[in-house]
ZANU-619615 format. One record per atom (N, C-alpha, C): y, x negated, z negated; residue in three letters. Coordinates in pm, whole numbers, plus 50000, padded with zeros to 5 digits. Atoms other than C-alpha are relative to their C-alpha. Layout:
N
YXZALA
...
// end
This chain:
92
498844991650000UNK
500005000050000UNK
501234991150000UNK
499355008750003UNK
503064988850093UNK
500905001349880UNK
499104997050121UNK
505614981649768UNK
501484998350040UNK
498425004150008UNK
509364986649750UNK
500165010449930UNK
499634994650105UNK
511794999249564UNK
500245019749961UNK
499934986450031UNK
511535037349652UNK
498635003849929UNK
500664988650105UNK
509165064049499UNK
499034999750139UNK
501074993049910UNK
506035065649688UNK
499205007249982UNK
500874988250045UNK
503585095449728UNK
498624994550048UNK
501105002950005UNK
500025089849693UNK
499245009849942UNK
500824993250035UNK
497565113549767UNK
499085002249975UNK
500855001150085UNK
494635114149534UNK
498755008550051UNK
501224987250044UNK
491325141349579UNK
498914988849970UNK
501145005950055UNK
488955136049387UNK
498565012250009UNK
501264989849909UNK
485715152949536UNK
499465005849883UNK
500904983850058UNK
483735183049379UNK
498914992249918UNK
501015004350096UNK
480705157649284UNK
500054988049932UNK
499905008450109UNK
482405134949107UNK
500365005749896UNK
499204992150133UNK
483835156348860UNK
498935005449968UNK
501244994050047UNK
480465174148841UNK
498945003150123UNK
501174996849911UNK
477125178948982UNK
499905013750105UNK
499964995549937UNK
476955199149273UNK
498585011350039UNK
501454989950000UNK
473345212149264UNK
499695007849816UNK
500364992350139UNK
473605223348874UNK
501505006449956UNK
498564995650021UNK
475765251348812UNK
500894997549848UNK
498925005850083UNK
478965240048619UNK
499814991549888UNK
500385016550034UNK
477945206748568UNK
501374991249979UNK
498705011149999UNK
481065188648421UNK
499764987049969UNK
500315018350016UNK
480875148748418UNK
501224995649922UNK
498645010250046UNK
483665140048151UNK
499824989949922UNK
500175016650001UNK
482385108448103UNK
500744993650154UNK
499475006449874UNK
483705099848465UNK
501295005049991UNK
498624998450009UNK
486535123348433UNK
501384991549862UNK
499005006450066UNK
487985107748120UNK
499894982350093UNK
499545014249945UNK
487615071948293UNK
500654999650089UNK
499335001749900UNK
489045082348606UNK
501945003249913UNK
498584996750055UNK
492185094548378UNK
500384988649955UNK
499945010250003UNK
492135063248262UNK
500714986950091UNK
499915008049919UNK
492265046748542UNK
501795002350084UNK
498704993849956UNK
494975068948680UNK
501144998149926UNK
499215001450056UNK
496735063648418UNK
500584983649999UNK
499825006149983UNK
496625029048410UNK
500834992450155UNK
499184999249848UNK
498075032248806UNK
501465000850018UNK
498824994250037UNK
500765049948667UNK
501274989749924UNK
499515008849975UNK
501795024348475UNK
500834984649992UNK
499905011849924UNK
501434994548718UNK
500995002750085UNK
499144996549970UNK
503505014048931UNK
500875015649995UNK
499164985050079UNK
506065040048731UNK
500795006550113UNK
499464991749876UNK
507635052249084UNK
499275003050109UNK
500564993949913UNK
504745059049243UNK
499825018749987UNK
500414985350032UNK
504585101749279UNK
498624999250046UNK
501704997150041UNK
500575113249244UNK
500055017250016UNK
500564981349998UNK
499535144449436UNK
498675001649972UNK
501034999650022UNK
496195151149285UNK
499295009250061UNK
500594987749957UNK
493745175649403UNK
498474994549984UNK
501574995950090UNK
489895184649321UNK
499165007050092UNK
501314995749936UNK
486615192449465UNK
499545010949932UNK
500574989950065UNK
484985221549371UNK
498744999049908UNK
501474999650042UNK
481235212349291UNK
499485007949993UNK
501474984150024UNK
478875233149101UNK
500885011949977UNK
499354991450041UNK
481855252449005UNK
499935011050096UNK
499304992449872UNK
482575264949383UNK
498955002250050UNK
501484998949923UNK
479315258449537UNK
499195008450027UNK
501184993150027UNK
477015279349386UNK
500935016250058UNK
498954987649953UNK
479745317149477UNK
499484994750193UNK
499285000549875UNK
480485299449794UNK
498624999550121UNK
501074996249950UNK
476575297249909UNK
499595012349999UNK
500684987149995UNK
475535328549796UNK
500845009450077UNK
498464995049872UNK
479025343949991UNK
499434998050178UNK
499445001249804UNK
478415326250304UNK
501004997050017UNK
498664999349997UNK
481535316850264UNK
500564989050133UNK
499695012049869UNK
481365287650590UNK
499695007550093UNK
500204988449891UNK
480465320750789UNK
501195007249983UNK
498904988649987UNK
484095332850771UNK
500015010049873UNK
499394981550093UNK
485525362950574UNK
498615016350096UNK
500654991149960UNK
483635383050849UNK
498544999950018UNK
502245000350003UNK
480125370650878UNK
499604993549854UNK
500235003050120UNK
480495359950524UNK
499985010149899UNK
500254990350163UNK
480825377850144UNK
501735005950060UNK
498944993749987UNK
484425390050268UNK
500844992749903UNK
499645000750097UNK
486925389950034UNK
500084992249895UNK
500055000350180UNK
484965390649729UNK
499364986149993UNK
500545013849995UNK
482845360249838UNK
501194987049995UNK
498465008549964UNK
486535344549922UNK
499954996149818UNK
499754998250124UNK
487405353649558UNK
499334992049882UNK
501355002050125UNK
484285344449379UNK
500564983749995UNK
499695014249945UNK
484675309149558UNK
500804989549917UNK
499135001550104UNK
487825305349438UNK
500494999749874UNK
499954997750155UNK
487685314049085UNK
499664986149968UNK
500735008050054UNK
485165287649048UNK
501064985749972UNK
499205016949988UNK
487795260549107UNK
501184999549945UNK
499154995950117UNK
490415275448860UNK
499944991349908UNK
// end
């Protein structure tokens, strides 16, 4: 990355099966999540003007709704909606 003296943005995701197992529903890993905070934090700060857009994987949270939905078959050949919905919750 390059360094100077403005504010740079750095965008972060951190995938669905690192935060938790993906085949066991709502499988949280905060043994990895507190180290990655850690780590992040320690980023923070090395460099105090970097901005940090974070964002998150779903896992077992999303997974398990978003299979039984269909939810990669659309709104229309999928769960609709509620499959949309369900999906979504999970990653609240």
């Amino acid at each position: 990355m390059k360094e100077s003296g403005s504010a740079s943005l750095v965008f972060l995701k951190l995938g669905g099966s690192l935060l938790g197992d993906k085949r066991r529903r709502r499988a949280f890993r905060r043994a990895a999540v507190e180290r990655l905070a850690g780590e992040i934090g320690r980023a923070l700060e090395r460099r105090p003007q970097m901005r940090l857009l974070l964002a998150h994987g779903g896992g077992g949270f999303a997974h398990f709704p978003a299979k039984r939905h269909h939810t990669r078959e659309g709104l229309a050949g999928g769960g609709g909606w509620r499959g949309f919905a369900e999906t979504r919750r999970g990653v609240l």
